[in-house]
C-alpha positions in Angstrom: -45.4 2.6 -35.3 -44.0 4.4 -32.6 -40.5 4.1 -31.6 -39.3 3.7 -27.7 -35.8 5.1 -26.7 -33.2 6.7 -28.5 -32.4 5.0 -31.4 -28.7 3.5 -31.7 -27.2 5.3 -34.8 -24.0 3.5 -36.9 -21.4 5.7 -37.4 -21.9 4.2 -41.3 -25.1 6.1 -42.1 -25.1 3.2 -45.4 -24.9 -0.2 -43.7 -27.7 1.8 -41.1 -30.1 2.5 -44.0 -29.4 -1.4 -45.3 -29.8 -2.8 -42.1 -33.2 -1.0 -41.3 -34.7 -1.5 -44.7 -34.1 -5.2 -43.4 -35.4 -4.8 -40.1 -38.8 -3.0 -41.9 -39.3 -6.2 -43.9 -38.8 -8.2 -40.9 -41.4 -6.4 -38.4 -43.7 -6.7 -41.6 -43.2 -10.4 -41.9 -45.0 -10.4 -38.1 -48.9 -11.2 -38.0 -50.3 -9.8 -35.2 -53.0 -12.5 -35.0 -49.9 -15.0 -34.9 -48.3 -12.9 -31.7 -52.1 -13.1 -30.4 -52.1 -16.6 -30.7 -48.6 -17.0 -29.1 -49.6 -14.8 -26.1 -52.7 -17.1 -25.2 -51.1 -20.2 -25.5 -48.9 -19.6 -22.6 -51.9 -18.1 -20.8 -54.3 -21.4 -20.7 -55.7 -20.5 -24.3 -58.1 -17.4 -23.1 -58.6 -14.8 -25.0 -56.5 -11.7 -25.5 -56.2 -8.7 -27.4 -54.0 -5.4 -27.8 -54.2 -2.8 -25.2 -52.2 -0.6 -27.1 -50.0 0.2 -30.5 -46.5 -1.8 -30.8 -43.7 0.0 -29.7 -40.6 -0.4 -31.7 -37.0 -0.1 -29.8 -33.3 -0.4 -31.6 -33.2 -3.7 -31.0 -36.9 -5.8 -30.0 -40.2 -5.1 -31.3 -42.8 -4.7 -28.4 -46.4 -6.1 -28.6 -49.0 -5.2 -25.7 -51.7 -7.9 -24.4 -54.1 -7.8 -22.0 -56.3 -10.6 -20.7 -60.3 -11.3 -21.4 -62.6 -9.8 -23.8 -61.6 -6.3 -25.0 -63.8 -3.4 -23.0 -65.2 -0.9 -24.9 -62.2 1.2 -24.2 -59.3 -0.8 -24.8 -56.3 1.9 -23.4 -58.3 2.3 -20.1 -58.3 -1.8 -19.7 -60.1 -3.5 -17.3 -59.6 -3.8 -13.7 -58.3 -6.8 -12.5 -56.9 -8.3 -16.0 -53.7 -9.4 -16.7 -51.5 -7.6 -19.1 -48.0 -9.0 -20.7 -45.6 -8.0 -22.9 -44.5 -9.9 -26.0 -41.0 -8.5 -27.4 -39.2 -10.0 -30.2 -35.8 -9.5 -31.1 -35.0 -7.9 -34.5 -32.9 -10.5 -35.6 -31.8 -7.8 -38.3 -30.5 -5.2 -36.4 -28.1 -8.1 -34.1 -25.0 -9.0 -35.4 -25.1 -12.6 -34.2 -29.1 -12.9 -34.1 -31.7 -12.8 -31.6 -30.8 -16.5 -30.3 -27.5 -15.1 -28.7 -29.1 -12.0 -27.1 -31.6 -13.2 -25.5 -29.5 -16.6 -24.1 -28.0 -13.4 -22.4 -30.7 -12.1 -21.3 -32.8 -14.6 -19.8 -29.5 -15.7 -17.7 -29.1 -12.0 -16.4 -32.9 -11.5 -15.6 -33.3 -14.3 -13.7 -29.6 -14.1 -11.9 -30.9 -10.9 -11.1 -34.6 -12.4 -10.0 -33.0 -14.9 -7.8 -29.8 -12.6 -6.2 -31.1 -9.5 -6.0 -34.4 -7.3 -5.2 -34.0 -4.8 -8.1 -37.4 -4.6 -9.8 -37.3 -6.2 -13.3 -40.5 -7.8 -15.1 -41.0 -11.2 -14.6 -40.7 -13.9 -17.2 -43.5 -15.8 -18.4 -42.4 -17.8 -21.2 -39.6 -17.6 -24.0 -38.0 -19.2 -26.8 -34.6 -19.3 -28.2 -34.3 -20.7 -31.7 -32.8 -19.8 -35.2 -35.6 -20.4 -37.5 -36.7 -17.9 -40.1 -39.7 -17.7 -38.2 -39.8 -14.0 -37.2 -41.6 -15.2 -34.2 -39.3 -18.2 -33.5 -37.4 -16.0 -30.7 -39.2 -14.3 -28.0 -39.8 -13.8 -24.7 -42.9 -12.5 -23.1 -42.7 -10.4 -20.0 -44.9 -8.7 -17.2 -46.0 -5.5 -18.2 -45.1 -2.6 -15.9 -47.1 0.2 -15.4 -45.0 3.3 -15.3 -43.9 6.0 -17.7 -40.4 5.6 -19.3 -37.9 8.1 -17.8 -37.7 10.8 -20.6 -35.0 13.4 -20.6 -38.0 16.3 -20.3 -38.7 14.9 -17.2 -35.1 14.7 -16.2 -34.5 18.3 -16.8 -37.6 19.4 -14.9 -37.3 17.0 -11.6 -38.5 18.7 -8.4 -35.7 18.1 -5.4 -37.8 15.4 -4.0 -38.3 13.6 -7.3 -34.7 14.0 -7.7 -33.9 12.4 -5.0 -36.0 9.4 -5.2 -34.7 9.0 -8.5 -30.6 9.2 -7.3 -31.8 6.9 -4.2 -33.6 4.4 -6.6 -30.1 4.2 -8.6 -28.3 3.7 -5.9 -30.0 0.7 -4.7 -29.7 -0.9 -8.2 -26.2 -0.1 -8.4 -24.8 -1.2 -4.8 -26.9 -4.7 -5.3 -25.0 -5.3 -9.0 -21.9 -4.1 -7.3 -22.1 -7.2 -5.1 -22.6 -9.5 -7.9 -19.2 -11.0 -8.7 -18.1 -14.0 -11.1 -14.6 -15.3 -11.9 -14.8 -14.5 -15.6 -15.4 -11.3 -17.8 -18.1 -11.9 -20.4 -21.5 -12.6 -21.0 -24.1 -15.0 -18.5 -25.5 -18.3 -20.3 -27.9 -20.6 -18.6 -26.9 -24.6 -18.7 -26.9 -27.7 -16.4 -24.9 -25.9 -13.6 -26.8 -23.1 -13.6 -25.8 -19.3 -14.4 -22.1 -18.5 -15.8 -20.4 -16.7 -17.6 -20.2 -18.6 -20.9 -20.0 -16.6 -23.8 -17.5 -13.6 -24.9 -18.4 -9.9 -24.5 -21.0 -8.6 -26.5 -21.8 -4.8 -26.2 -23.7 -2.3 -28.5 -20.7 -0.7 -29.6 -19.5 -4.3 -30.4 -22.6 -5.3 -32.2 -22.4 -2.1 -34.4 -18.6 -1.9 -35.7 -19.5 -6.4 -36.5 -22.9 -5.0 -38.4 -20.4 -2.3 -40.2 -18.2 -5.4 -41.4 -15.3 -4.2 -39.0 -14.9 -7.9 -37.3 -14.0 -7.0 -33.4 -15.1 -10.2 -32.4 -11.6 -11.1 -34.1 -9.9 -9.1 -31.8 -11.7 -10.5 -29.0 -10.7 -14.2 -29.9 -6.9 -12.9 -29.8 -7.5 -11.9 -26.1 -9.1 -15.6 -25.3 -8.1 -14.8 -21.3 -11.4 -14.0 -19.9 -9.7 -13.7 -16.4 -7.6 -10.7 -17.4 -8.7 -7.4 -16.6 -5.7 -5.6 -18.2 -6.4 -8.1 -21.4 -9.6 -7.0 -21.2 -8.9 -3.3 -21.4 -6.6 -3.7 -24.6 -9.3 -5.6 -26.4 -11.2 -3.1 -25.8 -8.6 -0.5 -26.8 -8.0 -2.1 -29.7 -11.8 -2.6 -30.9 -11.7 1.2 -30.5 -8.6 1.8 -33.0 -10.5 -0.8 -34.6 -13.4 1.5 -35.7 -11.4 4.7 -36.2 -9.0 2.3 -38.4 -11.1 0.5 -40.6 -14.6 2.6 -40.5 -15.0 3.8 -43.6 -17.5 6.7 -42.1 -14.6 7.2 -39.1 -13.2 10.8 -40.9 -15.3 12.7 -43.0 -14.1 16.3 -42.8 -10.4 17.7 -42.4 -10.3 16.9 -38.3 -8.8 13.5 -38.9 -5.2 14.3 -37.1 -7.2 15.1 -33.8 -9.3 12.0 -34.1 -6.2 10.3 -34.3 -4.4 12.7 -31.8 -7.3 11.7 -29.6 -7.5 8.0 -29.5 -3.7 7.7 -29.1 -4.0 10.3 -25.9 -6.7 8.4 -24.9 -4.8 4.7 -24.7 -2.2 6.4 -23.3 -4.2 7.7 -20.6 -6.0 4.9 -20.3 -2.9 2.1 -19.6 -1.8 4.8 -17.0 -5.4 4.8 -15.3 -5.6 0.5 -15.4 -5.1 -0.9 -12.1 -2.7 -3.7 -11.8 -3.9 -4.7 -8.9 -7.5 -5.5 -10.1 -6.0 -7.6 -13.1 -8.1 -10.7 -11.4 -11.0 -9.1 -10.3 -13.5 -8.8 -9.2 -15.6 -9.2 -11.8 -19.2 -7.7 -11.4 -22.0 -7.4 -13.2 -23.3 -4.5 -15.5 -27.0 -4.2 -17.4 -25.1 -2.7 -20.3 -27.9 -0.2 -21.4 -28.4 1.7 -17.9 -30.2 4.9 -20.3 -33.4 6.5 -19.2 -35.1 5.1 -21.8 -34.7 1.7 -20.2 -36.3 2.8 -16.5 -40.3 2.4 -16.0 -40.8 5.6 -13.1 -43.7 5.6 -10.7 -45.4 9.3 -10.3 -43.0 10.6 -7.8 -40.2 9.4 -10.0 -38.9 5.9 -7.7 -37.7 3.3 -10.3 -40.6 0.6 -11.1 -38.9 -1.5 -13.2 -35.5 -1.8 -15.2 -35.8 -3.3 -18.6 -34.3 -4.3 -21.7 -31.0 -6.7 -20.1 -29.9 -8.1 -23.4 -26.7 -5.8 -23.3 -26.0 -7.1 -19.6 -22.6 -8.6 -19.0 -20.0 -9.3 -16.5 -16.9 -6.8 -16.4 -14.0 -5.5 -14.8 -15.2 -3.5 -11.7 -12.7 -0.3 -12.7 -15.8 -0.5 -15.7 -18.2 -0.3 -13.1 -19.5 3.3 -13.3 -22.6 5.7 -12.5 -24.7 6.1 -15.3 -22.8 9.5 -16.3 -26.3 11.4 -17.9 -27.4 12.0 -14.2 -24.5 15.0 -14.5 -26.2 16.4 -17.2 -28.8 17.6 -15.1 -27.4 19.2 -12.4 -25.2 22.4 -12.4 -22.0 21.4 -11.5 -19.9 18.5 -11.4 -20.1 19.0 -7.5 -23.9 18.9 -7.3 -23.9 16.0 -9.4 -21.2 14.1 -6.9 -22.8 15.5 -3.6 -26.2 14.2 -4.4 -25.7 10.8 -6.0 -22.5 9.5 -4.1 -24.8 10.5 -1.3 -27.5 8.6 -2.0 -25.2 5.7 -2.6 -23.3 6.0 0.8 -26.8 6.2 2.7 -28.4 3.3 0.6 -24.7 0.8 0.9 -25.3 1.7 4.8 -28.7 1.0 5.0 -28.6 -2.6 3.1 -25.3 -3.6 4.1 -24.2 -1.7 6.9 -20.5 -0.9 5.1 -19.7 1.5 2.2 -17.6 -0.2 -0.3 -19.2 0.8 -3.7 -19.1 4.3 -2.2 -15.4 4.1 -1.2 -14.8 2.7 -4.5 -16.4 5.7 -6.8 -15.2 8.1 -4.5 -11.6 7.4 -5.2 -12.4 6.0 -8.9 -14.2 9.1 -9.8 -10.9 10.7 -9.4 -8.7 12.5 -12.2 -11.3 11.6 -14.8 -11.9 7.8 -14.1 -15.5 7.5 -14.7 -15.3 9.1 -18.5 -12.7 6.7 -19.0 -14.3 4.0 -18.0 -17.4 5.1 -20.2 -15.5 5.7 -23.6 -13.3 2.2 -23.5 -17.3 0.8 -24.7 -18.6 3.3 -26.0 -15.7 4.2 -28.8 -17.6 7.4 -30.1 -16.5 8.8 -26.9 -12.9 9.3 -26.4 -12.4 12.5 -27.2 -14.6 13.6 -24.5 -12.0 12.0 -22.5 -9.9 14.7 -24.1 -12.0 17.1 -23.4 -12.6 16.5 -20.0 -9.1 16.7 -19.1 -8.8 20.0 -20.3 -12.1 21.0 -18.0 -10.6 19.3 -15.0 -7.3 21.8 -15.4 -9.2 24.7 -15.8 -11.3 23.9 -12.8 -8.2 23.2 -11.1 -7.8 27.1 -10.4 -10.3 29.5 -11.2 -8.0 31.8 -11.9 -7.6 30.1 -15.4 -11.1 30.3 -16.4 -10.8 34.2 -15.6 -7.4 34.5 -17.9 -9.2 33.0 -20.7 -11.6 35.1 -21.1 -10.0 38.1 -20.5 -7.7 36.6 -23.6 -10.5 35.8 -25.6 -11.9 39.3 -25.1 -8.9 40.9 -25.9 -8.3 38.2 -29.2 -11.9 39.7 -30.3 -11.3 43.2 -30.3 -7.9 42.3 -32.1 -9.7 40.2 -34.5 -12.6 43.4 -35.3 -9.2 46.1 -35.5 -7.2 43.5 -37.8 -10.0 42.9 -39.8 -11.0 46.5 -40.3 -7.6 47.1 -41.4 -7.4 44.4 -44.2 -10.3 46.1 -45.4 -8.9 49.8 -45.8 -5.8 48.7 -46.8 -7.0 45.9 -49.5 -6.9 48.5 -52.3 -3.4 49.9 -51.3 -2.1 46.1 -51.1 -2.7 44.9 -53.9 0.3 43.9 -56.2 2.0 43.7 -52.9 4.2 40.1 -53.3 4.1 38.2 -49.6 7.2 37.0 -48.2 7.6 33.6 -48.2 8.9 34.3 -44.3 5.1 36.3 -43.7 3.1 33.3 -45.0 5.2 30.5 -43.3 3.4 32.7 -40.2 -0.1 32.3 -41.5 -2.1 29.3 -39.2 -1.8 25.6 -40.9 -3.9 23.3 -40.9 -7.8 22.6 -40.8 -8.1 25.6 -38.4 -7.3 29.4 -39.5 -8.6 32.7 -37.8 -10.7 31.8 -34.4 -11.9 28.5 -36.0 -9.9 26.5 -33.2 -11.4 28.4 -30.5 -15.1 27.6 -31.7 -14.5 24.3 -31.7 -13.1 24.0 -28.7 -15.3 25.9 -26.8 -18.1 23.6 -28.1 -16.4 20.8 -27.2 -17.0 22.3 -23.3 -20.2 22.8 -23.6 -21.2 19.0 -24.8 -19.3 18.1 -22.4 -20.4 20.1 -19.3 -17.2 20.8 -18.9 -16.7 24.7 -18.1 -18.8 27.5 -20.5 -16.6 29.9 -21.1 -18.3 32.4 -23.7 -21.0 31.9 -26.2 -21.1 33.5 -29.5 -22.5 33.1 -32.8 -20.3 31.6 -35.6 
C-alpha cells in the first residue's frame, strides 16, 4: 500500500515500531467491501467501486470511490461520475484517538468553508464515535483532482510556476490571518456554533503523549487559554519536556549542546515574546501547512489544501510562512523578495491594506520566523542556534571571507602537524607528556577539526551560509 507524505518519525524509534505494528493490525481489521458499503449509503445506495489503490498517510487511511458501474479501465474513470474520498483515522497512531481529531477537523473545514474562499474538499458525510469499529470514525470527502506538491517538483519550478505557487500561498495565508478567536486552542462544533473548545493538540504534542512523556500535563498547569506569554512557556516547557524525559533525546556524546541549545533557545525565545500581544489576537493555523498536504493544478496554482486535523487557533507571533519555500530558492533574500511579495500584492488586492505583510516584514526580523517554528516543532531548536550564527556572518561579508581564509590556513596546519607526528613518532616514543602539555589537548566530544565539521553541517541543513565542503 502506498504511503502519501512524509511520514512523521518518533524521536523513540521503539514506541514507533510498537505503535505501527498496531496501526498494521488496525488497517487490516478494515474490509474494503465494508468501506464500499459505507460510501454508497451516503450516496442514495448506488453502486461504487475503487478507482484506485488506498493511500496510507501518518495519520488517516485513504480509500478512493467513484460512482456507477466500474469501466473497463478503472484509473481513467468515467466522464461525468462522481468520485469521493473515504479517510479514516488511524486511531493507533493518535494519542487521544480519532474521535478528538476529527471533532477538530470538521470545526476547522467548515469554519474555513463558511469564512473563507481557500479551496478545501467538501464534506459529504462523517462520524465521530469511539467504538472498536475501525470504521466507526470517518469522514468522506470530495476528491480533488491534482497532483500532491512533491519536493522534485519544488526544486525544479519554472519562474511562472513559482510564482503561481508563492501567490496561491499567499492568499491562503492573508484569509487565515484574518481569522481571529478570543482563545488559543483547538475549534469544536456545538449548539453555538464554532469555538475554540478544546486544549492545543499539535503533532509534536501527539508524539512526545504516544512516547509516554505526558505534555498534556503541562498544558493543564497553563489552564489560561487567553495568555499568549502562558502559551509560549507551555510550549517551552513541552520542549524541555522531551529533551528531559525522552529516553531517545541523547544518544551519542553531544548531550551538553542539546542542552546548551534548548537553554539558549528559551532564553532567546522570552526575549523575542511580545508583551504586547499577550491577549491577542488569536488566529488561526492549519497545523500541517507541508507540500505533501497541497493538491496543485498543472501550472502549479493550489487546488485544494487538505488534511486539517492538526488545525488550531494560536498566538499570531506563531503565525508564520511555511519556512520550506526557502529551501528552494538561493538566498534568504530571494526567498523574502518573492513571497513577502506575493503577499503584499495579494493583502492589496483582497483587502485593499497590508497588515499580514507589515506583520512578517517586521516579525521576520532577527530570526523570528525560526523561532516561531521550533517552539512546535521541538526537534528544531538548535536550528534556532544555528541560524543565529548565519545571520552574524551575513551581517558582514567580511566574516564569511576571514573564515575561510582561517580554515584554509587551519588545513595546511593540520597536513604539516600531522606529517610531523608521523616522522617524529619513532623518536617520541618513551617521551613522558607533561601534565601542563595534555591539560592543552581539546576536551570534550570534539578533538582535531571534528567541531568544524559539525558545524559546518549544521549551515548547510540549515541554508544558512556554505562555507567549504570537504570529505570527512
Amino acid at each position: 500500500m502506498p504511503s502519501e507524505g512524509n511520514a512523521q518519525m518518533m524521536r523513540d524509534q521503539i514506541v514507533q515500531g510498537h505503535i505501527h505494528r498496531k496501526r498494521d493490525e488496525f488497517i487490516a481489521g478494515i474490509k474494503k467491501d465494508d468501506v464500499l458499503t459505507l460510501a454508497r449509503s451516503y450516496h442514495n445506495g448506488d453502486s461504487c467501486y475503487f478507482f484506485k489503490d488506498p493511500a496510507r498517510g501518518s495519520y488517516n487511511i485513504c480509500f478512493f470511490v467513484e460512482f456507477g458501474p466500474p469501466p473497463e479501465q478503472p484509473e481513467s474513470g468515467a466522464l461525468g461520475r462522481e468520485r469521493w474520498v473515504v479517510r479514516i483515522p488511524l486511531a493507533p497512531c493518535l494519542a487521544f484517538g480519532g474521535r478528538s481529531k476529527l471533532e477538530s477537523e470538521v470545526a476547522a473545514m467548515r469554519y474555513i468553508a463558511d469564512k473563507t474562499d481557500i479551496l478545501i474538499p467538501k464534506i459529504h458525510a462523517y462520524a465521530i464515535k469511539d467504538d472498536s469499529d475501525p470504521i466507526s470514525s470517518f469522514i468522506i470527502l470530495e476528491y480533488i483532482s491534482g497532483e500532491k506538491l512533491s519536493w522534485a517538483r519544488l526544486k525544479s519550478l519554472s519562474p511562472a510556476d513559482r510564482e503561481n505557487l508563492h501567490t496561491s500561498i499567499a492568499d491562503i495565508y492573508i484569509q487565515l490571518r484574518r481569522l481571529e478567536f478570543p482563545l488559543i486552542g483547538c475549534l469544536t462544533s456545538g449548539p453555538d456554533g464554532i469555538r475554540v473548545g478544546k486544549k492545543t493538540m499539535s503533532i509534536d504534542i501527539n508524539m512526545q503523549e504516544l512516547e509516554g512523556l505526558h505534555p498534556s500535563k503541562i498544558q493543564d498547569s497553563f489552564p489560561n487559554k487567553s495568555s499568549a506569554n502562558g502559551h509560549m512557556e507551555t510550549l517551552l516547557q513541552i520542549a524541555e519536556n522531551a529533551l528531559m524525559k525522552g529516553r531517545s533525546s541523547i544518544t551519542d556524546e553531544r548531550g551538553p549542546e542539546y542542552l546548551y541549545h534548548m537553554s539558549i533557545f528559551r532564553q532567546y525565545t522570552q526575549e523575542w515574546i511580545d508583551p504586547s500581544l499577550d491577549k491577542g489576537p488569536f488566529v488561526l493555523v492549519h497545523g500541517d501547512f507541508e507540500p505533501q498536504n497541497l493538491i496543485m493544478t498543472k501550472d502549479c496554482k493550489i487546488a485544494a489544501v487538505v488534511d486539517w486535523e492538526w488545525s488550531r487557533v494560536v498566538p499570531v507571533q506563531l503565525f508564520h510562512p511555511p519556512l520550506w519555500l526557502m529551501e528552494f530558492d538561493t538566498t534568504h533574500l530571494a526567498w523574502k523578495l518573492h513571497f513577502n511579495n506575493a503577499v503584499r500584492k495579494q493583502e492589496m488586492a483582497r483587502y485593499g491594506q497590508q497588515m499580514l505583510y507589515q506583520e512578517w516584514e517586521k516579525r521576520g526580523k532577527g530570526g523570528g520566523f525560526p523561532v516561531a517554528n521550533a517552539l512546535t516543532n521541538w526537534t528544531d531548536i538548535d536550528y534556532v542556534s544555528y541560524h543565529r550564527v548565519g545571520a552574524f556572518m551575513e551581517q558582514d561579508p567580511s566574516r564569511r571571507c576571514l573564515v575561510e581564509r582561517r580554515y584554509l590556513k587551519g588545513q595546511a596546519y593540520l597536513v604539516e602537524l600531522s606529517s610531523l607526528q608521523d616522522e617524529g613518532a619513532e623518536r617520541d616514543q618513551g617521551y613522558e607528556e607533561s601534565p601542563r602539555r595534555r591539560a592543552m589537548e581539546p576536551k570534550g566530544p570534539y578533538k582535531d577539526n571534528d567541531t568544524l565539521t559539525h558545524a559546518t553541517k549544521w549551515f548547510i541543513r540549515g541554508s544558512i551560509i556554505v562555507v567549504f565542503h570537504f570529505q570527512e
